[in-house]
mmCIF file of the C-alpha atoms, coordinates in Angstrom:
data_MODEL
# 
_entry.id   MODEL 
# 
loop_
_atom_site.group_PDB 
_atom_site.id 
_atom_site.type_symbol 
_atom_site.label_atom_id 
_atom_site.label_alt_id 
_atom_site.label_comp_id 
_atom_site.label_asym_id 
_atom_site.label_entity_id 
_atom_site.label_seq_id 
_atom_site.pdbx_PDB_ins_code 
_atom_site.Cartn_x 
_atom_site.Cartn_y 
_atom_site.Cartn_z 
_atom_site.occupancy 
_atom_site.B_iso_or_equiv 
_atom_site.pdbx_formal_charge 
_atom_site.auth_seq_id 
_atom_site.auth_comp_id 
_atom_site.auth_asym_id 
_atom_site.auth_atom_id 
_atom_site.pdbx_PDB_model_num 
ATOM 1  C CA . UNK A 1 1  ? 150.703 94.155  46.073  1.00 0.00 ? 1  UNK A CA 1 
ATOM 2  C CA . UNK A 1 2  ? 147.001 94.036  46.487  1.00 0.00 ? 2  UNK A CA 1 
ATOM 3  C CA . UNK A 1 3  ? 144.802 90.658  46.254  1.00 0.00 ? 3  UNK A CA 1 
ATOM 4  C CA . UNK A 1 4  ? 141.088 90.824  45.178  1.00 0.00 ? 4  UNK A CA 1 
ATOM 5  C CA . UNK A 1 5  ? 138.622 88.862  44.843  1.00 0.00 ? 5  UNK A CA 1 
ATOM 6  C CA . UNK A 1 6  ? 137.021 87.850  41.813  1.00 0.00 ? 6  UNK A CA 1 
ATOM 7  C CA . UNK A 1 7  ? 133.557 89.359  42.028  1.00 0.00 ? 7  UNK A CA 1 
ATOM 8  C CA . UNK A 1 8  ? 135.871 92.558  43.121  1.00 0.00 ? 8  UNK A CA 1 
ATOM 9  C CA . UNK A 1 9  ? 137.863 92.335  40.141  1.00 0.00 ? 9  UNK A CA 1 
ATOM 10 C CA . UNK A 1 10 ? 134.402 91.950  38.201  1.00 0.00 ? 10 UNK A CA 1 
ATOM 11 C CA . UNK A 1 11 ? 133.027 95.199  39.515  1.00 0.00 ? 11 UNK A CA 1 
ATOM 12 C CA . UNK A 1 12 ? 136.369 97.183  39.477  1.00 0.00 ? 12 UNK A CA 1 
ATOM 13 C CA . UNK A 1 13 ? 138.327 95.910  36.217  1.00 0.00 ? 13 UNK A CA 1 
ATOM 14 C CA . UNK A 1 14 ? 138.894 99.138  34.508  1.00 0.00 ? 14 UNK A CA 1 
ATOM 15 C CA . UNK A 1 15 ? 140.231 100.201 37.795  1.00 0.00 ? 15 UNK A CA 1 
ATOM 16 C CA . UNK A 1 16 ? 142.571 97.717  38.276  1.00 0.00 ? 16 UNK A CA 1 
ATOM 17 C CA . UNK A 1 17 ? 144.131 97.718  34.989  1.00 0.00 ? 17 UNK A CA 1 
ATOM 18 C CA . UNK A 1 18 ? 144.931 100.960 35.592  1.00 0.00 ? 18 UNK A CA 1 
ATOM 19 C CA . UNK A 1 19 ? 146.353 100.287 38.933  1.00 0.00 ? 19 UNK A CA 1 
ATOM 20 C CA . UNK A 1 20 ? 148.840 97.090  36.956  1.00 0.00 ? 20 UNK A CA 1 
ATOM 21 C CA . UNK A 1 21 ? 149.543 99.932  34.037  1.00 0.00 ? 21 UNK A CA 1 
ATOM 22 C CA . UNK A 1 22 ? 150.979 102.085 36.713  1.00 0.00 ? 22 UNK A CA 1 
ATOM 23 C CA . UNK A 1 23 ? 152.741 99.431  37.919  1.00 0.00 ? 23 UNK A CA 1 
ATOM 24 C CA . UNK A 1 24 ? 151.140 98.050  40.848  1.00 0.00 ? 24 UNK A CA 1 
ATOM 25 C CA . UNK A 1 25 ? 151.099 94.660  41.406  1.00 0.00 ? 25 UNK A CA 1 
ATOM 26 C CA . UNK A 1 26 ? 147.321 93.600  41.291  1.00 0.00 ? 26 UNK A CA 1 
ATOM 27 C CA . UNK A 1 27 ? 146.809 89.775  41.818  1.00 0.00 ? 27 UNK A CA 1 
ATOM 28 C CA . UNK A 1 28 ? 143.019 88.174  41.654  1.00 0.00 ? 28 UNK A CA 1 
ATOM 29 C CA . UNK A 1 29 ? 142.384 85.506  43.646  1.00 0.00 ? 29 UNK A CA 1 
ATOM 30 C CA . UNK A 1 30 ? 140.491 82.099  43.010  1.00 0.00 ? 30 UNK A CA 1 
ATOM 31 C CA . UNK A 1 31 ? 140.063 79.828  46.326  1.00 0.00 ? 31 UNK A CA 1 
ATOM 32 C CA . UNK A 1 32 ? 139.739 76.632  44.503  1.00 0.00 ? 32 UNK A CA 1 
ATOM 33 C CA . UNK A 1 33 ? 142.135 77.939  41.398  1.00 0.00 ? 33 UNK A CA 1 
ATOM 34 C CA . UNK A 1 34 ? 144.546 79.647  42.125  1.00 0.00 ? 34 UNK A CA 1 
ATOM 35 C CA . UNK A 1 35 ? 145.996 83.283  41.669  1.00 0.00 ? 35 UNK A CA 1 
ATOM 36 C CA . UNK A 1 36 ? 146.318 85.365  38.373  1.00 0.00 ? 36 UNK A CA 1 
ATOM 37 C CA . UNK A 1 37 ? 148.726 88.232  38.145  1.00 0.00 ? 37 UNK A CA 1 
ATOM 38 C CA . UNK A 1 38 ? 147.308 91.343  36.167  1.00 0.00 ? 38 UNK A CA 1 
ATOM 39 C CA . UNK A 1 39 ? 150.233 92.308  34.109  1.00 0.00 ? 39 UNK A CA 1 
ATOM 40 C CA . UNK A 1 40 ? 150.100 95.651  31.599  1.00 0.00 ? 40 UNK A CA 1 
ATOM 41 C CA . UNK A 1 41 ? 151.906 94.478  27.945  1.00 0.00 ? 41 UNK A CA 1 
ATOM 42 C CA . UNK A 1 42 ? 153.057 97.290  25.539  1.00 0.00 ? 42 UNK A CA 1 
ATOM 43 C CA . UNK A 1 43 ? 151.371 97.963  22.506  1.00 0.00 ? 43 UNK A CA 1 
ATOM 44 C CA . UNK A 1 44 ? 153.733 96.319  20.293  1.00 0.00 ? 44 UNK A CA 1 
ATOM 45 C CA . UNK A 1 45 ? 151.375 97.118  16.919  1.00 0.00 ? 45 UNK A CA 1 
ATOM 46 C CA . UNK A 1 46 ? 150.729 93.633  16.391  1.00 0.00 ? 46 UNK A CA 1 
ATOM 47 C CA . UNK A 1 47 ? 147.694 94.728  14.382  1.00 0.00 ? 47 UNK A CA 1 
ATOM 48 C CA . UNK A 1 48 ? 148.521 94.703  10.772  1.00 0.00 ? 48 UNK A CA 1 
ATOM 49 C CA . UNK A 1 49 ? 146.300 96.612  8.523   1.00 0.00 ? 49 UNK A CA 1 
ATOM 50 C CA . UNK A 1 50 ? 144.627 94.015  5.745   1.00 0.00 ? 50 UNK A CA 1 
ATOM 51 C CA . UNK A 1 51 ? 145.056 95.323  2.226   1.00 0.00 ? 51 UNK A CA 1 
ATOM 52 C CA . UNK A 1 52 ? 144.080 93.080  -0.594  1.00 0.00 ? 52 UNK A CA 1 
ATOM 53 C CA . UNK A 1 53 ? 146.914 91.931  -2.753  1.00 0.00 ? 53 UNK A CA 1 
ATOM 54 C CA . UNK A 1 54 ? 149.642 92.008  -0.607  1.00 0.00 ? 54 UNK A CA 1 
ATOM 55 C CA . UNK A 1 55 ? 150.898 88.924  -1.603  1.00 0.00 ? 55 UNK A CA 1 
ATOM 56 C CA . UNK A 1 56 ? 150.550 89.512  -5.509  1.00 0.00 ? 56 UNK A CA 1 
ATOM 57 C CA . UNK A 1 57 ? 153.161 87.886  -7.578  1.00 0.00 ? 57 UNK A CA 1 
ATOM 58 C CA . UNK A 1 58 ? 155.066 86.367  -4.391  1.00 0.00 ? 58 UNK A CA 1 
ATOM 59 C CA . UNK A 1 59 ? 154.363 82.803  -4.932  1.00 0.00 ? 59 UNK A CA 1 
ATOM 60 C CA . UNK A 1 60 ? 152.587 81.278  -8.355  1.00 0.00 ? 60 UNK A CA 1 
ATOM 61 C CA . UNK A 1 61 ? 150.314 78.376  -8.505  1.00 0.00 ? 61 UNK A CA 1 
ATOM 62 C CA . UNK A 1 62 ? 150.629 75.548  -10.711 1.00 0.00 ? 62 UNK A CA 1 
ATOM 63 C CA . UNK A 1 63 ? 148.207 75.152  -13.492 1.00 0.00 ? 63 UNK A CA 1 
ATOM 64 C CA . UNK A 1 64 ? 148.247 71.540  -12.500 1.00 0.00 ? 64 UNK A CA 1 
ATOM 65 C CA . UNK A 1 65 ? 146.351 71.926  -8.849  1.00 0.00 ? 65 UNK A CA 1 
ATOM 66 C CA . UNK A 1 66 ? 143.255 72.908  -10.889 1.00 0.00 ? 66 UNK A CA 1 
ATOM 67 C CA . UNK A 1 67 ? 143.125 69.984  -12.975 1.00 0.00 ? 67 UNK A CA 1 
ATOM 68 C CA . UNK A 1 68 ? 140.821 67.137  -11.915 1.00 0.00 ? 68 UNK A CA 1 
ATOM 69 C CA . UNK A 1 69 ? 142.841 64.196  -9.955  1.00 0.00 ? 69 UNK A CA 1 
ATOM 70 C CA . UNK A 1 70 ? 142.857 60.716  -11.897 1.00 0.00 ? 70 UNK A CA 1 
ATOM 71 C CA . UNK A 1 71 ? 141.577 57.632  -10.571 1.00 0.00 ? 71 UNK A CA 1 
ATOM 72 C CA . UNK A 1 72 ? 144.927 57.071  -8.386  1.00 0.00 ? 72 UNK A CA 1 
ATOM 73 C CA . UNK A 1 73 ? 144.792 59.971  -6.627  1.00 0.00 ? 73 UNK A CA 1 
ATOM 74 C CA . UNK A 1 74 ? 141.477 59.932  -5.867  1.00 0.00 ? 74 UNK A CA 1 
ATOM 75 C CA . UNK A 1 75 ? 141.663 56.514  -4.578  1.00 0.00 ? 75 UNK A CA 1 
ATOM 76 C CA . UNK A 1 76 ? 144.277 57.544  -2.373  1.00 0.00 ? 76 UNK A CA 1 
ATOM 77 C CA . UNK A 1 77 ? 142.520 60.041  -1.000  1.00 0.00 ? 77 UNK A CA 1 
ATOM 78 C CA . UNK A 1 78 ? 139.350 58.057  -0.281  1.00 0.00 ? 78 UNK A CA 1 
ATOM 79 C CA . UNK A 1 79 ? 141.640 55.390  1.433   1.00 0.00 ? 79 UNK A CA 1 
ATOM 80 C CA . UNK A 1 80 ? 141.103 52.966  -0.901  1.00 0.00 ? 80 UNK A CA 1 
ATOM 81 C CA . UNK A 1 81 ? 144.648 52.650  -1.616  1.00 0.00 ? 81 UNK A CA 1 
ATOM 82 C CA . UNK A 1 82 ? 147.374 53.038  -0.591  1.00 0.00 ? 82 UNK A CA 1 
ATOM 83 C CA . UNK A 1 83 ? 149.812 55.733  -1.827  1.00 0.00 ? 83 UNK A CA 1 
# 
């Protein structure tokens, strides 16, 4: 296990992430912080690709949320009363 510093670790990232993703322990050291552990995570494929309509015909909307709200609602909503 090797400790750096942080202006080290600032200079020589790449290189130490490649040290942790073989394995080695690589720890960076703050005096007044504290220590932080690199640590190498698998690519999981988190990343989902976006593609428009996805969700199509999964859920429907009620006509009613684009109506206009009546003067109860919208006093509710302003705070003026209570619901």
């Amino acid at each position: 296990m090797q400790d750096v510093s942080v202006s080290y670790a600032k200079e020589h990232l790449e290189e130490l992430v490649l040290r942790a993703a073989r394995g080695e322990d690589v720890r960076i050291v703050v005096p007044d912080i504290g220590t932080a552990k690199l640590h190498v995570l698998p690519n999981v494929g988190s990343v989902v690709e976006r593609k428009p309509g996805r969700w199509a015909g999964r859920f429907t909307v009620p006509a009613r949320l684009f109506e206009p709200l009546n003067d109860d609602e919208l006093g509710w909503l302003s705070g003026e009363q209570s619901p």
